[in-house]
C-alpha positions as CSV (number, residue, x, y, z in Angstrom):
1,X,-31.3,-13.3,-9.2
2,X,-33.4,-15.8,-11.2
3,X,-31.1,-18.8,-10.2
4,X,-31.3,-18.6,-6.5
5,X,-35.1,-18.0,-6.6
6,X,-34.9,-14.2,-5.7
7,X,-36.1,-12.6,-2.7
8,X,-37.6,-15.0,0.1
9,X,-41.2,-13.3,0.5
10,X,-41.3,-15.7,4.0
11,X,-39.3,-11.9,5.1
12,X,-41.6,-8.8,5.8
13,X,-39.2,-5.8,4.7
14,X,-36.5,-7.3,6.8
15,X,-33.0,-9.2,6.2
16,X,-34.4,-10.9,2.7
17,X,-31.3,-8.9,1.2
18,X,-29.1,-10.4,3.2
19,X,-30.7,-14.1,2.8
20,X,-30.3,-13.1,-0.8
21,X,-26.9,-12.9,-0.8
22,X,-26.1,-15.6,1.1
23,X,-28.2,-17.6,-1.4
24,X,-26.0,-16.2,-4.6
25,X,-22.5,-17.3,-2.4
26,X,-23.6,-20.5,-2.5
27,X,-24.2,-21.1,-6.0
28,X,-20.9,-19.3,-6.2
29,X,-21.6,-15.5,-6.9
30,X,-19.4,-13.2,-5.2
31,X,-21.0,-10.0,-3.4
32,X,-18.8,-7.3,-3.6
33,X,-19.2,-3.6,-2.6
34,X,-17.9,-0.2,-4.7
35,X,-17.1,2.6,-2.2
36,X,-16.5,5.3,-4.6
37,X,-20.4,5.0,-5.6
38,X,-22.2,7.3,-3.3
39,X,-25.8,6.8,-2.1
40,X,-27.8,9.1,0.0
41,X,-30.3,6.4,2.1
42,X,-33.4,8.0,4.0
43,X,-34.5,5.1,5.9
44,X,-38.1,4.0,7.1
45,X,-39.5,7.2,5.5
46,X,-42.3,4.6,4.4
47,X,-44.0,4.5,8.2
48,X,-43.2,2.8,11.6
49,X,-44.2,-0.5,9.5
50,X,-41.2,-1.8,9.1
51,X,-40.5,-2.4,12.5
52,X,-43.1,-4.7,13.3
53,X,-42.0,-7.9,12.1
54,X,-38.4,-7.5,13.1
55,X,-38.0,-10.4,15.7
56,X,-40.0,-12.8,13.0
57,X,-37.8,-11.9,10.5
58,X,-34.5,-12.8,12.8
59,X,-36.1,-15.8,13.8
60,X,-36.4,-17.3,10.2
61,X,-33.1,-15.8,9.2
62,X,-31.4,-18.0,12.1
63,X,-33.7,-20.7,11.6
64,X,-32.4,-20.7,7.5
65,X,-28.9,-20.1,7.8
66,X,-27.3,-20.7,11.6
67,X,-24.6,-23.5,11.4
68,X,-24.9,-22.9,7.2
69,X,-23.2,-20.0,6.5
70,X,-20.0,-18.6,7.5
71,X,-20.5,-15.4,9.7
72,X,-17.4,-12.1,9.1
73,X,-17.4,-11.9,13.2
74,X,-19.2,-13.2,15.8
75,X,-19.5,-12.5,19.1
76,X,-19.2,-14.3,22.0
77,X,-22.3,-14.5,24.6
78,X,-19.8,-13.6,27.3
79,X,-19.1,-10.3,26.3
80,X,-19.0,-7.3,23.8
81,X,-15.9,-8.2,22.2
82,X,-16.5,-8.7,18.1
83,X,-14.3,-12.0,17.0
84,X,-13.3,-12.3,13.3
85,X,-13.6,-15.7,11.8
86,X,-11.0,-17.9,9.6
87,X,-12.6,-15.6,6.4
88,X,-11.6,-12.8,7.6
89,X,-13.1,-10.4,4.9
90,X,-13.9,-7.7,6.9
91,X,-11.4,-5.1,6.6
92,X,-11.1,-1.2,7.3
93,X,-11.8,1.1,3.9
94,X,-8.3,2.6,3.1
95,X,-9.8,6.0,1.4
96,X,-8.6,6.8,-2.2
97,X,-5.6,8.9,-2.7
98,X,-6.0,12.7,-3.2
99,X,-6.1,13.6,-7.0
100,X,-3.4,16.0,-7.8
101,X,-4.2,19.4,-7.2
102,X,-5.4,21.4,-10.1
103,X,-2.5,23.9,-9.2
104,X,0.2,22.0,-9.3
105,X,3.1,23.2,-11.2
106,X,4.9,19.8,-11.3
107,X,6.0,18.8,-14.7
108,X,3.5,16.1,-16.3
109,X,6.3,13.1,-16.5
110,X,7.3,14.6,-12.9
111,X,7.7,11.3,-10.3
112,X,7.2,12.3,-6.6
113,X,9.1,10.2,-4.7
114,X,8.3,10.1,-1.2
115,X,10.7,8.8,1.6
116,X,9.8,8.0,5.1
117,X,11.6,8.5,8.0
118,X,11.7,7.6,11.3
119,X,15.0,8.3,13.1
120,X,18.1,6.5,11.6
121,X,19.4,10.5,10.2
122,X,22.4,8.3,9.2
123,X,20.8,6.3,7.2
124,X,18.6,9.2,6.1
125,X,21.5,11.0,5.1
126,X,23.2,8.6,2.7
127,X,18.9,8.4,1.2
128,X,19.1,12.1,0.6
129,X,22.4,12.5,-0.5
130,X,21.9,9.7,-3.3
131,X,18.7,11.3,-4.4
132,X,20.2,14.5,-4.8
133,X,23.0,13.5,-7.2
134,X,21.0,10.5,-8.7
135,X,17.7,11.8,-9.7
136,X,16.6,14.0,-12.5
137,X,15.5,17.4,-10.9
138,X,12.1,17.2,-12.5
139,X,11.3,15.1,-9.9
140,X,10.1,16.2,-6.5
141,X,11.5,14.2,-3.2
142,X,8.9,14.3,-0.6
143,X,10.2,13.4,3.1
144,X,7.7,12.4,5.6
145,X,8.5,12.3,9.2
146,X,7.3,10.1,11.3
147,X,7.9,11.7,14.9
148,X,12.0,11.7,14.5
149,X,13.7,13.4,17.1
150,X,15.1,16.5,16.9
151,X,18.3,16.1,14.9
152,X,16.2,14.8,11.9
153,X,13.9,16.8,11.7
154,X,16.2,19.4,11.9
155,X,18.4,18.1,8.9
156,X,14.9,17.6,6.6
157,X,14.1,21.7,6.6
158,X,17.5,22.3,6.4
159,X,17.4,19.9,2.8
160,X,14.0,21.7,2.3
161,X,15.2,25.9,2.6
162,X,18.1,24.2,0.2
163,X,16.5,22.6,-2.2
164,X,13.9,23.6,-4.4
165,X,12.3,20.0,-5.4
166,X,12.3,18.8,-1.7
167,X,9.5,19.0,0.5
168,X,9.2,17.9,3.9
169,X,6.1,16.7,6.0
170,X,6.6,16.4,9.7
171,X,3.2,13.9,11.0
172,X,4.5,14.5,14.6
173,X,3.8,10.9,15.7
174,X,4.6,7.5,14.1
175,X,2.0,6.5,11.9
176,X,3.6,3.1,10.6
177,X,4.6,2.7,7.1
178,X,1.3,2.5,5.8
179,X,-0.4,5.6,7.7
180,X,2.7,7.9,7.1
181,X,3.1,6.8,3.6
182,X,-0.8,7.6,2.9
183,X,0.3,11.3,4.0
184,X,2.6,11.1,1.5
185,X,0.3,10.0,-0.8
186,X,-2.1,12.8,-0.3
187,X,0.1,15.4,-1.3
188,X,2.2,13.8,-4.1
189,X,1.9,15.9,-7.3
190,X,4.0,13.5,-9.6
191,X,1.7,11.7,-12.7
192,X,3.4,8.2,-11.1
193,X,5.0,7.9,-7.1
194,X,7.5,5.8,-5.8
195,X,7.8,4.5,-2.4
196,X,11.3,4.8,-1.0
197,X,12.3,3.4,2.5
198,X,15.4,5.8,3.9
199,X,17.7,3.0,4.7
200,X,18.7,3.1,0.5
201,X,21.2,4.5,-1.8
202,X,20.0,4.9,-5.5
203,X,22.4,4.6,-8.3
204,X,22.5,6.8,-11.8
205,X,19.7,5.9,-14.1
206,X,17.9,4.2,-11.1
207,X,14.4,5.6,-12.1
208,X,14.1,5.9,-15.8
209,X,14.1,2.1,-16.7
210,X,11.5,1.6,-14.0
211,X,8.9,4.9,-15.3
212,X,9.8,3.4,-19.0
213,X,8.2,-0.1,-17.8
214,X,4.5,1.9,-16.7
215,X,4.8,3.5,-19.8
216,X,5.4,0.7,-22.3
217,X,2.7,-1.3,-21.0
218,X,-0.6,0.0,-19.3
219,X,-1.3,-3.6,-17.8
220,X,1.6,-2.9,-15.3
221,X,0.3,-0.8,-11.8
222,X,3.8,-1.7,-10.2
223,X,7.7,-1.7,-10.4
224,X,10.6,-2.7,-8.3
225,X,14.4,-2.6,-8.8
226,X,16.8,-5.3,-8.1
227,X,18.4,-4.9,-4.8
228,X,20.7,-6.8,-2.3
229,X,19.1,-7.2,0.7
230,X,15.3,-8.1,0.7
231,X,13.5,-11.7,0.7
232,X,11.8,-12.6,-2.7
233,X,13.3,-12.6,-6.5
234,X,14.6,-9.1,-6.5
235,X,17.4,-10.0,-4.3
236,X,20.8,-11.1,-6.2
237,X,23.0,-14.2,-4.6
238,X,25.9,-11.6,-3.9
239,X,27.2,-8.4,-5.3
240,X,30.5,-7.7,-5.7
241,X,30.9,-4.2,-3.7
242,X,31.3,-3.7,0.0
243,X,27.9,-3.3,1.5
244,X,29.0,-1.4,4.5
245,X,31.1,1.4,2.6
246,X,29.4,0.9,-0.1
247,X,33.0,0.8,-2.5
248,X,32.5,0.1,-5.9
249,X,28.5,0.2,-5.7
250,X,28.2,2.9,-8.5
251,X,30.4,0.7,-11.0
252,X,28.3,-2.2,-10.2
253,X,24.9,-0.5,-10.7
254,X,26.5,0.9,-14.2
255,X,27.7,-2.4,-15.3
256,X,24.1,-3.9,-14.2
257,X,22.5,-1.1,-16.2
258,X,24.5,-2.1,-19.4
259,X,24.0,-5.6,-19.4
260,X,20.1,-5.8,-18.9
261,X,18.7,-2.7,-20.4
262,X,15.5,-2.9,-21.6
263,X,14.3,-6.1,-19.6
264,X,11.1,-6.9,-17.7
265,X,10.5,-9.8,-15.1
266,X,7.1,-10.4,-14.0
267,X,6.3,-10.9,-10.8
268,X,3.3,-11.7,-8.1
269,X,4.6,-8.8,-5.9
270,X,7.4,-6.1,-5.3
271,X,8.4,-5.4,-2.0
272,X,8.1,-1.9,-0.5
273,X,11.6,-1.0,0.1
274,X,11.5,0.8,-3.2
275,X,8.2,0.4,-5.2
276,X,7.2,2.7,-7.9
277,X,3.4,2.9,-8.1
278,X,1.2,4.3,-11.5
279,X,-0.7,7.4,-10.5
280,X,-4.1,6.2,-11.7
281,X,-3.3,2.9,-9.8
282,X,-3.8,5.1,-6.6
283,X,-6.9,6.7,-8.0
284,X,-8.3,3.2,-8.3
285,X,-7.4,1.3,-5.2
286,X,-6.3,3.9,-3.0
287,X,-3.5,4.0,-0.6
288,X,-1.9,1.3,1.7
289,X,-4.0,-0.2,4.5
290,X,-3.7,0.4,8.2
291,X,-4.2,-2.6,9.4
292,X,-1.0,-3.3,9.4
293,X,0.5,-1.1,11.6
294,X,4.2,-0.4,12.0
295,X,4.9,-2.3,8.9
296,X,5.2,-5.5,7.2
297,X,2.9,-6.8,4.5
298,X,1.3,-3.6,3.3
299,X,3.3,-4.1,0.3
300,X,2.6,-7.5,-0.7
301,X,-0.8,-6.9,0.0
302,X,-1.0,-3.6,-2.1
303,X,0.0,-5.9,-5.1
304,X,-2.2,-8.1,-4.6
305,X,-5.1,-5.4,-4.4
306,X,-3.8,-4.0,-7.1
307,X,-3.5,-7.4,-8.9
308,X,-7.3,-8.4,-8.1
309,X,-7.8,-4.5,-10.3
310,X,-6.4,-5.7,-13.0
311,X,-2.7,-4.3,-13.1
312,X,0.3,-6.4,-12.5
313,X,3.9,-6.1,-10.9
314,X,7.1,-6.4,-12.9
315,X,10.6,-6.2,-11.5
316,X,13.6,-3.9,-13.8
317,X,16.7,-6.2,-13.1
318,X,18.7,-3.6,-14.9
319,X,17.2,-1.0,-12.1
320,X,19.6,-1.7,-8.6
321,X,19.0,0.3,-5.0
322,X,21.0,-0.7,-2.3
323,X,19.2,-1.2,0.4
324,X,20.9,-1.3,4.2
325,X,17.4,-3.0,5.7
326,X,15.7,-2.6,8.8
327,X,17.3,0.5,9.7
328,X,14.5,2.4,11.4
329,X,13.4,-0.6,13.3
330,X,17.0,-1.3,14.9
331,X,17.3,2.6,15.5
332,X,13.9,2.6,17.2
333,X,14.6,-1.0,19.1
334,X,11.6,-2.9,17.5
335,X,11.2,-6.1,17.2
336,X,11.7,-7.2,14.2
337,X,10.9,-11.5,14.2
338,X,7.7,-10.5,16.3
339,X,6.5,-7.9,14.4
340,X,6.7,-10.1,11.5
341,X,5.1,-12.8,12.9
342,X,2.5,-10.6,14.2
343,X,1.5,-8.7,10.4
344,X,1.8,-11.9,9.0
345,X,-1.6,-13.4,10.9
346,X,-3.5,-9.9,9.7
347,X,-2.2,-10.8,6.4
């Protein structure tokens, strides 16, 4: 405050905040904002006052700082259209998660691992089935369904009036990955969740190694297996199983197991294809954002949020998940390339 002068009393009780921040960014302070810190603002309760000086105040603003700093939007003076700029800082409050309910009954080391779906019951099938034989039954499996047809839908309830740790959600539209994860999110009862897309097949063991590296090290918000079929460092050259039948996949995962137990790679980010996330990571930063859409980048931009809050991402080589890739896109005839192409410029 005392470096950039503090408030410019050329204002009358109008925009000398803002010319004070602008002041600070220039000697390189960073504004920032903390959502979960609730104000309640009656404004102008001083008098009709305030009012009178407005268009002065505007005036010297513009005259102080148009062409010198760098506006979020602007808009054009042929219309009502809001433009962002190049800094694109602006962007929509994702809400935190919901805190566990203080009714749940899920054991406290309990993971919920929510998958979403979106057609693809093939695909969705192999998921479950793997899930079912693979994980430790402490841990709920949370399906969210993002508008599937019928014959999905109809195969989650019947996995739900089966079994006891599986719960279904049915949004009844697509909300993208981010917006239908988020639902997932919100009614997770496990201390930590994972993130599983339904185009996988976990292996035995596939989730231990991964909750033991939160657990060893309270710097680390984020964890990803090793896989075959993803871009970035958690993909291997080759494995040595048939990727279509899948043939020899559980051997491989076992031998993998066996031969890196116990190691940790650090990493920038973990892609979302399988992603286990600490529970008070979520309380912190919330859920994914919505900007993105269908999908693509919410997960590398979740690490990096998460990153910026002080908790890093680490990959479990020893941890593998096949993963098929892209299955809900090709069953729903998306785009893949240009959706890409088109998260990438949000991101």
């Amino acid at each position: 405050f005392t470096e950039v002068g503090g408030f410019d009393t050329g204002y009358w009780n109008g925009n000398e905040d803002v010319d004070l921040c602008l002041k600070a960014g220039e000697k390189g302070w960073q504004t920032v904002y903390r959502p979960e810190s609730v104000i309640y603002h009656f404004e102008s309760q001083s008098g009709p006052e305030r009012w009178t000086a407005v268009q002065e105040n505007v005036r010297r603003f513009n005259t102080i700082w148009q062409g010198r700093a760098q506006p979020d939007m602007t808009r054009p003076p042929s219309g009502k259209t809001l433009q962002a700029t190049k800094t694109n800082r602006i962007r929509t409050y994702t809400p935190p998660r919901t805190r566990r309910p203080a009714t749940a009954t899920s054991a406290a080391d309990a993971v919920s691992i929510i998958v979403l779906t979106w057609n693809a019951l093939e695909y969705t099938r192999r998921c479950a089935e793997s899930l079912l034989r693979h994980t430790d039954p402490r841990h709920e499996i949370l399906f969210v369904d993002n508008g599937s047809r019928a014959d999905t839908i109809a195969y989650l309830q019947e996995l739900e009036r089966e079994h006891a740790r599986v719960r279904v959600i049915l949004n009844g539209e697509n909300l993208g990955f981010a917006g239908g994860n988020n639902v997932g999110l919100a009614a997770a009862r496990g201390r930590h969740v994972c993130l599983l897309n339904s185009d996988t097949v976990v292996t035995a063991g596939w989730l231990d190694p991964m909750v033991r590296a939160l657990d060893d090290d309270p710097r680390v918000g984020l964890v990803g297996p090793m896989t075959n079929s993803i871009t970035g460092p958690q993909k291997l050259d080759s494995v040595p199983y048939d990727e279509k039948t899948l043939d020899g996949l559980e051997d491989f995962a076992a031998q993998l197991a066996e031969r890196l137990d116990g190691q940790v790679v650090p990493t920038l980010w973990v892609v979302g294809f399988c992603v286990l996330i600490r529970g008070t990571l979520l309380e912190q930063i919330g859920g994914l954002d919505t900007s993105f859409g269908q999908g693509n980048f919410e997960d590398t931009d979740y690490c990096l949020r998460a990153f910026i809050a002080g908790q890093n991402s680490v990959i479990v080589p020893g941890s593998f998940v096949h993963h098929f890739g892209s299955r809900s896109f090709a069953a729903g005839r998306v785009d893949y390339h240009a959706l890409m192409a088109e998260k990438k410029a949000i991101f």
